[in-house]
C-alpha positions in Angstrom: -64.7 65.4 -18.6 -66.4 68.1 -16.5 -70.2 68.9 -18.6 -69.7 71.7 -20.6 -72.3 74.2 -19.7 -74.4 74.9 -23.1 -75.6 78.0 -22.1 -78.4 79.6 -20.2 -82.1 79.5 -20.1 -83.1 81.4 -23.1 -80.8 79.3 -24.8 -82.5 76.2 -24.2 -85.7 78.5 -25.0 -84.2 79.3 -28.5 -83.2 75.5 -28.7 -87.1 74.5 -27.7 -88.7 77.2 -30.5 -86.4 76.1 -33.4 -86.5 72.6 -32.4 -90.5 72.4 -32.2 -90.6 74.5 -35.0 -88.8 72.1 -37.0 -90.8 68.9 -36.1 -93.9 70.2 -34.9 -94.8 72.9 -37.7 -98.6 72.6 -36.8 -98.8 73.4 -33.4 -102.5 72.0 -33.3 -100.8 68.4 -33.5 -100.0 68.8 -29.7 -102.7 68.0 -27.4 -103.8 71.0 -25.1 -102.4 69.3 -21.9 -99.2 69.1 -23.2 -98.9 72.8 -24.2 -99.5 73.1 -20.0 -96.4 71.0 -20.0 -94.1 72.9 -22.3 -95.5 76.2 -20.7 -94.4 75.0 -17.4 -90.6 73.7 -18.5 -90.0 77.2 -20.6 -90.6 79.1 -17.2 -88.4 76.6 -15.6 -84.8 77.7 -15.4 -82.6 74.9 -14.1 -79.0 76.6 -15.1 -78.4 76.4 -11.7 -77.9 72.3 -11.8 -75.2 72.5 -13.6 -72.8 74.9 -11.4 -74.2 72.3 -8.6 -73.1 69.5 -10.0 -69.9 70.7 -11.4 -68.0 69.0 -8.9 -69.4 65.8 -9.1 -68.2 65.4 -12.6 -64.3 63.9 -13.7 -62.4 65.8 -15.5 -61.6 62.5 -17.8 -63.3 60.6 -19.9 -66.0 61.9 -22.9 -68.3 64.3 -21.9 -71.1 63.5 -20.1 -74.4 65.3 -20.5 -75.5 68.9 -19.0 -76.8 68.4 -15.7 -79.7 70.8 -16.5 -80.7 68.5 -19.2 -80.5 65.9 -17.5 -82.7 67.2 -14.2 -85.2 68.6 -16.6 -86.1 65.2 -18.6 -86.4 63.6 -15.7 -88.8 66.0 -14.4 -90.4 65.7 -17.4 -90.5 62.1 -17.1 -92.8 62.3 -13.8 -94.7 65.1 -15.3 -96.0 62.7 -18.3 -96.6 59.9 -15.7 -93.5 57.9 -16.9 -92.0 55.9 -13.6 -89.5 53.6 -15.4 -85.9 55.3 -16.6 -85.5 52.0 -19.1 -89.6 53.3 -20.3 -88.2 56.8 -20.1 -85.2 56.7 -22.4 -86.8 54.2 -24.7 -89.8 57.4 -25.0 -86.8 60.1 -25.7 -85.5 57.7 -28.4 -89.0 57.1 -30.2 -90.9 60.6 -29.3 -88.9 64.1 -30.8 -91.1 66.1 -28.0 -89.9 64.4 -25.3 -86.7 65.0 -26.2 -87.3 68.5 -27.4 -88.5 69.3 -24.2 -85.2 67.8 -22.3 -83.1 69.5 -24.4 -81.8 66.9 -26.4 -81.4 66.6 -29.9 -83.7 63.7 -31.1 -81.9 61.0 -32.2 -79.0 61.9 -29.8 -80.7 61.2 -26.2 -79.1 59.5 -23.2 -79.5 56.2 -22.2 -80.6 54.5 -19.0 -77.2 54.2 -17.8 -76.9 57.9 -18.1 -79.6 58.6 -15.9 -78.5 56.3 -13.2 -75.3 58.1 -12.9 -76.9 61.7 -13.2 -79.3 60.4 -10.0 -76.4 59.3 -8.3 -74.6 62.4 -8.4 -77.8 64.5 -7.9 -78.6 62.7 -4.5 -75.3 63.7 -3.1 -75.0 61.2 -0.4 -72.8 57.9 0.7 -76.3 56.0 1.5 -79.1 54.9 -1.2 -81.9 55.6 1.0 -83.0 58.2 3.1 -84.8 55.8 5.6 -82.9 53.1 7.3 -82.7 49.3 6.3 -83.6 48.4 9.4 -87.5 49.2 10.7 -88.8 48.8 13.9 -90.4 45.4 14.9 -94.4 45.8 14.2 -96.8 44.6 17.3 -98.4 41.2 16.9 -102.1 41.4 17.3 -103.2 39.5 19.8 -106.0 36.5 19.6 -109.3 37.3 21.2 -109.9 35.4 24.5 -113.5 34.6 23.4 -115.1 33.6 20.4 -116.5 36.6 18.4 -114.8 38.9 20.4 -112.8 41.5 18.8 -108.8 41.8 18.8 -107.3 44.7 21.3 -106.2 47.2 19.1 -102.3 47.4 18.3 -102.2 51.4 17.5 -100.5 53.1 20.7 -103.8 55.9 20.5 -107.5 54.7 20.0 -109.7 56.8 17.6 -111.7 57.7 20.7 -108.5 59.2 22.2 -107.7 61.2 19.1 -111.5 62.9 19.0 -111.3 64.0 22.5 
């Protein structure tokens, strides 16, 4: 099914507020750094993913979940230094202001298969990589003539070259 759009930005906005509200009711609990956090993500209006990747969606099957959301946790997944997607969706699933933040109910986040699939429509493109499987053969360094001599160098410009 194509994602049903859940609304605009100040939706998710009211969604964030009555959602922290709800599980955060001491807004001291949250460390000062991650205030920067949620300040940055409520200026961050990604409504725009989801008319993007409208077309990337099948119109069978359940529905899958709003682009936007799905672009914003991961961003939020590299701003709290979380590499993994299996580390990242096990976080959503234990942590209600991680999934606050996505825009996910907590205890109703996606799984890792979910973000594979949301990547692989995001990137938009027949080939995994940007950069080709096949890289140029590297230069073999030479052995020095004599011992305690030094190698020639294998760059293509010397250091002295670059300061003149």
């Amino acid at each position: 099914m194509l994602p049903v759009n859940c609304g605009s930005h100040s939706d998710y906005q009211n969604f964030v507020v009555k959602n922290l509200h709800k599980y955060y009711p001491n807004p001291d609990s949250i460390a000062r750094s991650t205030w920067d956090i949620i300040d940055r993500f409520w200026n961050l209006d990604l409504s725009y993913t989801d008319e993007k990747l409208k077309n990337r969606y099948s119109v069978f099957g359940p529905a899958p979940r709003t682009p936007s959301c799905m672009h914003r946790s991961y961003l939020l997944s590299l701003d709290f230094k979380v590499t993994s997607l299996t580390e990242w969706a096990a976080q959503l699933k234990i942590n209600p202001l991680y999934a606050i933040l996505s825009g996910f109910e907590f205890g109703d986040t996606p799984g890792v298969g979910t973000f594979y699939d949301f990547l692989n429509r995001l990137w938009d493109s027949d080939e995994d990589n940007l950069s080709p499987h096949i890289h140029p053969i590297k230069a073999s360094v030479k052995k020095p003539s004599a011992k305690g001599a030094k190698a020639k160098p294998v760059e293509k410009i010397s250091v002295e070259q670059l300061l003149q």
